[in-house]
LONUPA-945705 format. One record per atom (N, C-alpha, C): residue number from 1; residue in three letters; x, z, y; atom name. Coordinates in nm, 3 decimals, padded with zeros to 5 digits. Layout:
// LONUPA-945705
 num residuo       X       Z       Y atomo
 NUM     ala       X       Z       Y    CA
...
// end
This chain:
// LONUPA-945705
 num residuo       X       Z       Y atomo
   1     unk  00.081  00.000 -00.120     N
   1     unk  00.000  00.000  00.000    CA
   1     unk  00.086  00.000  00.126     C
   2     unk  00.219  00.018  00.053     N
   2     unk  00.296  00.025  00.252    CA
   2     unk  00.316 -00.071  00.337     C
   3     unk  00.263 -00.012  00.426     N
   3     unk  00.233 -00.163  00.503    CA
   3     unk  00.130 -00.299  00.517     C
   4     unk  00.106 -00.229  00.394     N
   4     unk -00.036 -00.348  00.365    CA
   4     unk -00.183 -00.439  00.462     C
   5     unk -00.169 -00.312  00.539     N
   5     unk -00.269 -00.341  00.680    CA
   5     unk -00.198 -00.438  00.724     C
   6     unk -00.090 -00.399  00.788     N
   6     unk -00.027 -00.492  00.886    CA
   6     unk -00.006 -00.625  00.853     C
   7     unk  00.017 -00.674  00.745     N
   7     unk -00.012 -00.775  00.681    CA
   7     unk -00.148 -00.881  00.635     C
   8     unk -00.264 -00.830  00.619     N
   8     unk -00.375 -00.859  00.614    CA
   8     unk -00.409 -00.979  00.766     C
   9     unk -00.473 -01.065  00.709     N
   9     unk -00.510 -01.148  00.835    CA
   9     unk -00.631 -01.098  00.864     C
  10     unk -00.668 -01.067  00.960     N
  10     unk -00.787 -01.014  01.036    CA
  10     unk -00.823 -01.089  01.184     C
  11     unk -00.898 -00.975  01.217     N
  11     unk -00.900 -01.043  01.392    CA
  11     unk -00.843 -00.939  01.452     C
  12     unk -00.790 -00.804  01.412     N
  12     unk -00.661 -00.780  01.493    CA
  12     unk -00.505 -00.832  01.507     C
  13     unk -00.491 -00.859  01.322     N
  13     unk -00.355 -00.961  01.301    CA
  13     unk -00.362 -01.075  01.421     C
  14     unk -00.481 -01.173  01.465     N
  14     unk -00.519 -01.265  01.473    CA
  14     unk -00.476 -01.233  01.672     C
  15     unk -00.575 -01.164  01.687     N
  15     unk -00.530 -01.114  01.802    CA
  15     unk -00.371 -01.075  01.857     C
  16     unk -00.338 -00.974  01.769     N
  16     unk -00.192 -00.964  01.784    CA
  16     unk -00.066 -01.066  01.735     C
  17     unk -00.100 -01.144  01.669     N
  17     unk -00.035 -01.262  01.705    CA
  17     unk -00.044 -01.385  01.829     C
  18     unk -00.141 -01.416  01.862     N
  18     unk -00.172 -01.441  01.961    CA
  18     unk -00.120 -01.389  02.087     C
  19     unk -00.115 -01.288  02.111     N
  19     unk -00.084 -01.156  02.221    CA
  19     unk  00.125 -01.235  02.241     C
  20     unk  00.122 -01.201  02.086     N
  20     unk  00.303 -01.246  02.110    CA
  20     unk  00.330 -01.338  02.149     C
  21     unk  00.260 -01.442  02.073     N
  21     unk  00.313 -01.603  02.067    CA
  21     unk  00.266 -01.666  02.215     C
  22     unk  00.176 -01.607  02.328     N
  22     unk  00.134 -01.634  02.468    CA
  22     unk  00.272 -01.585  02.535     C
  23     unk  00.351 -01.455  02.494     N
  23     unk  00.473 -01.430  02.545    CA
  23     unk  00.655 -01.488  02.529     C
  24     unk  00.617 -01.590  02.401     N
  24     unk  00.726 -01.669  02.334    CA
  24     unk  00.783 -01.541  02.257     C
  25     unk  00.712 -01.477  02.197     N
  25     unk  00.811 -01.322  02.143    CA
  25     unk  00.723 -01.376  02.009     C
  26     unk  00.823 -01.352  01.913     N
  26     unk  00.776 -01.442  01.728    CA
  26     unk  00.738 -01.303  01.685     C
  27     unk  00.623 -01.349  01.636     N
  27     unk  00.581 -01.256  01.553    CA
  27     unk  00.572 -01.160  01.402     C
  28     unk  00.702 -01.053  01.454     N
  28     unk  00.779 -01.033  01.318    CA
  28     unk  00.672 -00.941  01.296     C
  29     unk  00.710 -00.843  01.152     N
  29     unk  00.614 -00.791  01.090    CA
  29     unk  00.633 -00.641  01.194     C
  30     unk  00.742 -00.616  01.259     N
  30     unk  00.720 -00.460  01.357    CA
  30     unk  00.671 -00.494  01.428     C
  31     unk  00.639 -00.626  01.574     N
  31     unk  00.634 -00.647  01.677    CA
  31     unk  00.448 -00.646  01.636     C
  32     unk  00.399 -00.682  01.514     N
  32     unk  00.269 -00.726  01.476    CA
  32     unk  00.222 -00.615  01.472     C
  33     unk  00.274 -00.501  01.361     N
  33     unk  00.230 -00.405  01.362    CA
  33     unk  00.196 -00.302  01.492     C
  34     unk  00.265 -00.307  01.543     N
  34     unk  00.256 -00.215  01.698    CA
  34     unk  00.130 -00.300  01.776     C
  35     unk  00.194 -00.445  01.801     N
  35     unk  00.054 -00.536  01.869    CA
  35     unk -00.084 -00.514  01.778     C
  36     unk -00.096 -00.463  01.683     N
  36     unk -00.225 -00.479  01.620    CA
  36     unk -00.282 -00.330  01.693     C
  37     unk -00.220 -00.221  01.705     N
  37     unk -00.234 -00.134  01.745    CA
  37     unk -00.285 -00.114  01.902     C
  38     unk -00.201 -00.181  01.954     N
  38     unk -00.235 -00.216  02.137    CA
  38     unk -00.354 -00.249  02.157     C
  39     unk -00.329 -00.407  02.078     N
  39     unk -00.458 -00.520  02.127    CA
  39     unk -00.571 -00.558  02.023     C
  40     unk -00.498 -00.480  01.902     N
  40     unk -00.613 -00.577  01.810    CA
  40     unk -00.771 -00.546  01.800     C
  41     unk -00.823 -00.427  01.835     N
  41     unk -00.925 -00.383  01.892    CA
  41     unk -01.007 -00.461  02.063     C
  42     unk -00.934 -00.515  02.077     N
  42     unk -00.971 -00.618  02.240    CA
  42     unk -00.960 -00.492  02.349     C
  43     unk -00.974 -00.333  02.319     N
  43     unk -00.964 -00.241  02.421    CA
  43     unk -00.840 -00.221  02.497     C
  44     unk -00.843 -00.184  02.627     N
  44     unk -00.714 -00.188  02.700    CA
  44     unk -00.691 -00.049  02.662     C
  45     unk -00.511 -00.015  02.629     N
  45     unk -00.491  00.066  02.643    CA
  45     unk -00.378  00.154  02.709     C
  46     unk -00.359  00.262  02.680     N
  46     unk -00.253  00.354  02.769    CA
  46     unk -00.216  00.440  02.671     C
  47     unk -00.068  00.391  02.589     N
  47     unk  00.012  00.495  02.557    CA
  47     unk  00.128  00.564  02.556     C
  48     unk  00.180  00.644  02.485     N
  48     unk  00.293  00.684  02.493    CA
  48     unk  00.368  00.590  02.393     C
  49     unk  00.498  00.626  02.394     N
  49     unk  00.588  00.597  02.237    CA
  49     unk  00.556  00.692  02.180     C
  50     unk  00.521  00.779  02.179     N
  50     unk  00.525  00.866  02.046    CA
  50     unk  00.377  00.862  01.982     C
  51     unk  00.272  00.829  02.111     N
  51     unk  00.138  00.857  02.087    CA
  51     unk  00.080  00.687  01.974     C
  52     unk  00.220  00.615  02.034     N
  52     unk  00.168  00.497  01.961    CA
  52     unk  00.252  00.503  01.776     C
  53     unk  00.365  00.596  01.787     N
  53     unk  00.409  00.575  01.669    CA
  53     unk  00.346  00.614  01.589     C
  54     unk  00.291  00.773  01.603     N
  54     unk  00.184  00.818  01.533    CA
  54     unk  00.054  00.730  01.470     C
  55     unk  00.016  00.691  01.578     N
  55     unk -00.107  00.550  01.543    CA
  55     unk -00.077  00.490  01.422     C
  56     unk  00.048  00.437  01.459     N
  56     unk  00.093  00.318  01.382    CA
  56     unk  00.084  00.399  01.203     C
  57     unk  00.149  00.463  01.250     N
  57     unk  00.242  00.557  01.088    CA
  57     unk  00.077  00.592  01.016     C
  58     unk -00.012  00.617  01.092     N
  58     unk -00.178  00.611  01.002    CA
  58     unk -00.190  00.495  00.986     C
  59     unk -00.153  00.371  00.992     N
  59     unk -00.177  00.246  00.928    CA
  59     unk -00.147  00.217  00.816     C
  60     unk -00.007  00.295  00.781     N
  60     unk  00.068  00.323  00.657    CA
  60     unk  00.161  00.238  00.665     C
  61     unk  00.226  00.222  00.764     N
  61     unk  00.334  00.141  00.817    CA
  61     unk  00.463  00.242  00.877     C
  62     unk  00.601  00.198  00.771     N
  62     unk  00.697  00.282  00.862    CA
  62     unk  00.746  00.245  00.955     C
  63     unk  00.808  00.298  01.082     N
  63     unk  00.856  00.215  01.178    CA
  63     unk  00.888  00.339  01.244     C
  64     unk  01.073  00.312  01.286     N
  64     unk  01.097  00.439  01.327    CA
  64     unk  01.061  00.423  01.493     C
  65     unk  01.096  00.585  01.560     N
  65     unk  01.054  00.582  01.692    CA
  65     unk  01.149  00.514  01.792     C
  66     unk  01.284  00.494  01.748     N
  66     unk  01.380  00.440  01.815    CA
  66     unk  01.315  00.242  01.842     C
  67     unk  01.274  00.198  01.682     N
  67     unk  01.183  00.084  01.686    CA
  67     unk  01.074  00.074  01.799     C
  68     unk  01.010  00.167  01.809     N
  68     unk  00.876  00.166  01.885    CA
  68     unk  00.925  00.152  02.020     C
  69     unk  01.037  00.266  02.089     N
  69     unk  01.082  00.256  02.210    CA
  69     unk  01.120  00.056  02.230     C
  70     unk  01.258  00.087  02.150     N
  70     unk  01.272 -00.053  02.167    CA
  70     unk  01.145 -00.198  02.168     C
  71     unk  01.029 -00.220  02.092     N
  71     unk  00.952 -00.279  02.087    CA
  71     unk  00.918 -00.228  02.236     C
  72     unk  00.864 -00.143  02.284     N
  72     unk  00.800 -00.108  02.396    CA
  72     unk  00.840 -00.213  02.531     C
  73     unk  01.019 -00.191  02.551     N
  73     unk  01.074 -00.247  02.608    CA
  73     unk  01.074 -00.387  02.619     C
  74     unk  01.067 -00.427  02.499     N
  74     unk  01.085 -00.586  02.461    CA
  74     unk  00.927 -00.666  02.531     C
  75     unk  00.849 -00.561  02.507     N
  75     unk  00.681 -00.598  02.529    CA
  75     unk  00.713 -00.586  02.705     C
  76     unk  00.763 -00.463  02.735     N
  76     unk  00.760 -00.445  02.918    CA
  76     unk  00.830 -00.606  02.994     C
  77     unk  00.945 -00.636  02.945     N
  77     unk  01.052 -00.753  02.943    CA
  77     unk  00.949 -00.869  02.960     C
  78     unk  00.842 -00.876  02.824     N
  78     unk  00.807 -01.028  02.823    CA
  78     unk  00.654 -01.025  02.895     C
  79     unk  00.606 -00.897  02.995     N
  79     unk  00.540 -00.945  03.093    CA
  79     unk  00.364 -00.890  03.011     C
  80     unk  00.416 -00.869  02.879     N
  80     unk  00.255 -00.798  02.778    CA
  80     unk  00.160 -00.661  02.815     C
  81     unk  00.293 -00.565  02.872     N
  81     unk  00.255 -00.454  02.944    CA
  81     unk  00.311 -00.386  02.997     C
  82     unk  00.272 -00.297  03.097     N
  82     unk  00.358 -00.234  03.191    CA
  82     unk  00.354 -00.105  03.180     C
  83     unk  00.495 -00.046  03.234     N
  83     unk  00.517  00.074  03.227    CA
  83     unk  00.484  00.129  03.310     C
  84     unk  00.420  00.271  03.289     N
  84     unk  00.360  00.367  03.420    CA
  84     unk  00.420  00.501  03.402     C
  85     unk  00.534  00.514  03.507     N
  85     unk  00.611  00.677  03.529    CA
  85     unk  00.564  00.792  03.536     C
  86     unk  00.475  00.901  03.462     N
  86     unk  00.393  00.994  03.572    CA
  86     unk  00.487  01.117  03.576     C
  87     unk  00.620  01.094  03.545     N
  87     unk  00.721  01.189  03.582    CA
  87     unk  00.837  01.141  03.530     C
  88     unk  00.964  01.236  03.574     N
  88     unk  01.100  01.165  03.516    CA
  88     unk  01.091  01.151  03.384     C
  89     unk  01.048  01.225  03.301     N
  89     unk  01.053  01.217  03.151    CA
  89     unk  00.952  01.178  03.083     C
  90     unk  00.788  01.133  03.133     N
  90     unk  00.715  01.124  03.096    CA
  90     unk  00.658  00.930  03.117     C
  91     unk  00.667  00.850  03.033     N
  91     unk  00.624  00.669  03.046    CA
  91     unk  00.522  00.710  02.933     C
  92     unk  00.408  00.618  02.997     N
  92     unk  00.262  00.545  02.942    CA
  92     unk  00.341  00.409  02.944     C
  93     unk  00.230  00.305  02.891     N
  93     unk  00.219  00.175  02.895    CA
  93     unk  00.081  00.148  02.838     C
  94     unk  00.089  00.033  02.941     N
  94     unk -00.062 -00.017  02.968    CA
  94     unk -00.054 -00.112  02.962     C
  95     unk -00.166 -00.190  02.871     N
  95     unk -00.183 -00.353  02.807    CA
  95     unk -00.266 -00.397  02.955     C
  96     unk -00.277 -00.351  03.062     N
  96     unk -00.355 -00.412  03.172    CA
  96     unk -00.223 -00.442  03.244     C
  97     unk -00.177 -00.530  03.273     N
  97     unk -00.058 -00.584  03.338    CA
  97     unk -00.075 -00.641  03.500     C
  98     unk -00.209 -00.598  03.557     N
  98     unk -00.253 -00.597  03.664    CA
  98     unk -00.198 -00.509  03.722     C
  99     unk -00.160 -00.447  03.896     N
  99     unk -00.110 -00.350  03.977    CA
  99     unk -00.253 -00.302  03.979     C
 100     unk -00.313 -00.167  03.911     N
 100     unk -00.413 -00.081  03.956    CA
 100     unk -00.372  00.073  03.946     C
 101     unk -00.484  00.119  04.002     N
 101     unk -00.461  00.285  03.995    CA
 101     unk -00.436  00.338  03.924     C
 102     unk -00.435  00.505  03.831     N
 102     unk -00.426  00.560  03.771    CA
 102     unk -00.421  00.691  03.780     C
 103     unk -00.544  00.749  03.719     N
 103     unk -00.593  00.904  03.700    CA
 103     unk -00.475  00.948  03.601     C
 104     unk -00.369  01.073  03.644     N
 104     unk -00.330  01.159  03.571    CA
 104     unk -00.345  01.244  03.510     C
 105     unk -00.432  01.284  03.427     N
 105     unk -00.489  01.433  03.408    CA
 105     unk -00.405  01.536  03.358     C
 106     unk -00.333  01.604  03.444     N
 106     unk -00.235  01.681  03.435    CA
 106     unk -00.212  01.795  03.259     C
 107     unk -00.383  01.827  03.258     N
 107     unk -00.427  01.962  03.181    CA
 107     unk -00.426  01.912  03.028     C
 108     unk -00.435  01.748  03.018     N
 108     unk -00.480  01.683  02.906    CA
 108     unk -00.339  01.602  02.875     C
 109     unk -00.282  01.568  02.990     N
 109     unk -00.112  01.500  02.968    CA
 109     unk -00.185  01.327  02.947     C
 110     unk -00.290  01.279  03.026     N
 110     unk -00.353  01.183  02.986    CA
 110     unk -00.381  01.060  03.082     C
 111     unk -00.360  00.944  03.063     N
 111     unk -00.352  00.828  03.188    CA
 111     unk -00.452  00.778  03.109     C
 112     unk -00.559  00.723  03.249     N
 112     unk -00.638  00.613  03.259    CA
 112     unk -00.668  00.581  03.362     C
 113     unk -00.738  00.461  03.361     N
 113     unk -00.759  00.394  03.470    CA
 113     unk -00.853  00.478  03.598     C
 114     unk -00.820  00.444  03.709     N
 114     unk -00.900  00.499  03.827    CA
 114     unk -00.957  00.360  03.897     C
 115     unk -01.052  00.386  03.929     N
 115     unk -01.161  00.270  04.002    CA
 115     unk -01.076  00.222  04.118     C
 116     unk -01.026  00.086  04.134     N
 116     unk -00.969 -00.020  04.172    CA
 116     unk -00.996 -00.008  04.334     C
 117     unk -01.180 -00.030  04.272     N
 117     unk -01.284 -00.087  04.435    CA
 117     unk -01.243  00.036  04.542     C
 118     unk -01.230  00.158  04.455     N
 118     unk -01.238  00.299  04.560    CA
 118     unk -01.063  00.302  04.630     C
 119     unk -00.967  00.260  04.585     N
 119     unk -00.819  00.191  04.689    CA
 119     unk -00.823  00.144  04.743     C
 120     unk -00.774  00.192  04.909     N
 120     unk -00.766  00.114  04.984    CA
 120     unk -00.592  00.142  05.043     C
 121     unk -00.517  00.062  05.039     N
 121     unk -00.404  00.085  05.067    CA
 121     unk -00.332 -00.009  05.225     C
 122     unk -00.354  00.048  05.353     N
 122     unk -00.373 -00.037  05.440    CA
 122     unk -00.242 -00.129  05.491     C
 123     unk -00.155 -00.076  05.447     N
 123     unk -00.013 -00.097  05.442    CA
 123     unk  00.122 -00.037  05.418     C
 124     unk  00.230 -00.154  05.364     N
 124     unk  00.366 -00.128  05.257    CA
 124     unk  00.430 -00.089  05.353     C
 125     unk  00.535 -00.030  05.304     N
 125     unk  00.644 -00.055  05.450    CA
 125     unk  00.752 -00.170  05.399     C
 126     unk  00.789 -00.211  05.468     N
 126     unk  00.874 -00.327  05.460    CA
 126     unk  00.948 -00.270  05.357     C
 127     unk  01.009 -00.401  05.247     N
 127     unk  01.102 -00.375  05.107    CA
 127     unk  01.250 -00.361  05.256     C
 128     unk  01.364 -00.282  05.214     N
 128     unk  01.523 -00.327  05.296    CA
 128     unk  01.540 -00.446  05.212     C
 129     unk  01.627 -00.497  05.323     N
 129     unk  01.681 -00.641  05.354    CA
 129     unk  01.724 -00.653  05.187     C
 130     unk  01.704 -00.774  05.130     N
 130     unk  01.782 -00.874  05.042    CA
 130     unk  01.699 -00.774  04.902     C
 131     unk  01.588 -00.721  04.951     N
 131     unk  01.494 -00.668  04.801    CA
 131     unk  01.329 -00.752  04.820     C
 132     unk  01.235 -00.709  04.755     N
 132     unk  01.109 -00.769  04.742    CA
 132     unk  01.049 -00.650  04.657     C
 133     unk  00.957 -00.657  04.698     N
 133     unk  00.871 -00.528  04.636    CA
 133     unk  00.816 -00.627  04.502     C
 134     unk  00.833 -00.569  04.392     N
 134     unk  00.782 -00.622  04.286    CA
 134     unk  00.637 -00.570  04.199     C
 135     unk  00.589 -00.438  04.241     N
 135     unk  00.489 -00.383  04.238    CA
 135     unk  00.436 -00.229  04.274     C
 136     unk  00.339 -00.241  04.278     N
 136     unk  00.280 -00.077  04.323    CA
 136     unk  00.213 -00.001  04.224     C
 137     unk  00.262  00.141  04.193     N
 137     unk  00.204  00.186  04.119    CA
 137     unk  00.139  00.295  04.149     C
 138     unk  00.040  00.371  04.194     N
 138     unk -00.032  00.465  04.203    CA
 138     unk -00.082  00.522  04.100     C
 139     unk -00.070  00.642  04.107     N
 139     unk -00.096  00.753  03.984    CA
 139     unk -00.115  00.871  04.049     C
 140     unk -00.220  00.913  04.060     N
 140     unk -00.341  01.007  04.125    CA
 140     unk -00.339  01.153  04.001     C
 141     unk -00.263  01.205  04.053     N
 141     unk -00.269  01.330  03.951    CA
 141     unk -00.348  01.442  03.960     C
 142     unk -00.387  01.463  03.869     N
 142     unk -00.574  01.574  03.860    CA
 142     unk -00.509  01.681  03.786     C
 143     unk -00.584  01.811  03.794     N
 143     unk -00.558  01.932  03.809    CA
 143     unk -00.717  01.961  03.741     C
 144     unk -00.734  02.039  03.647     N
 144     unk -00.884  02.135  03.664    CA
 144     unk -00.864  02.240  03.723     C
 145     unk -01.035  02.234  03.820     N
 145     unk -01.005  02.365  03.921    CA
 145     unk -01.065  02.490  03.823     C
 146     unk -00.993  02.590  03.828     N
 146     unk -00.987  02.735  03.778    CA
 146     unk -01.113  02.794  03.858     C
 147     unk -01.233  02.807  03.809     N
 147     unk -01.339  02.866  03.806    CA
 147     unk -01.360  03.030  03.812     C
// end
């Protein structure tokens, strides 16, 4: 059975091949397995490396975490998803590769999306000379209030 999911043609295989082969990234049997995980459900998501290795490892697929980081990277590189900082030690990644908001929920350690329409950001300050701003990331960090 090891591994056996990941192998199966489905419409997540189907999907997650797809997902790669739109990025020119070949679709080996780790890069599939992790993409089946991301995208093969059609839901956008937001995880960790560790939150995704776990995932994965219930598929019955081994794949170490050093793999997952690295895949992560390779996926950030070819433009599939982006990384979101919500501290020095702490990266999400998000299959929405759009510049939008993001609710932190401090109490839960948890990123999702924050409503787009409700940003209004009226202006950047200029990138210094001989840079270009390449994107904005906002991450709105929440607290529960103590009752």
């Amino acid at each position: 059975m090891h591994g056996e999911r990941c192998n199966m043609i489905s419409i997540a295989n189907q999907r997650a091949t797809k997902w790669l082969e739109e990025a020119n990234l070949r679709p080996t049997r780790q890069r599939l397995c992790l993409a089946e995980v991301l995208v093969g459900d059609g839901q956008d998501k937001h995880v960790t490396a560790e939150t995704l290795f776990a995932k994965v490892k219930q598929t019955g697929y081994t794949v170490s975490l050093a793999t997952v980081y690295n895949t992560l990277k390779t996926f950030c590189d070819a433009g599939l998803i982006q990384e979101i900082i919500v501290d020095g030690s702490k990266s999400y990644f998000d299959t929405k590769t759009y510049d939008h908001p993001h609710f932190y929920w401090e109490d839960e350690a948890k990123l999702t999306d924050a409503p787009l329409e409700d940003l209004e950001i009226a202006r950047l300050p200029d990138a210094p000379n001989g840079t270009r701003i390449t994107s904005v990331n906002v991450v709105i960090r929440l607290k529960n209030e103590i009752s």
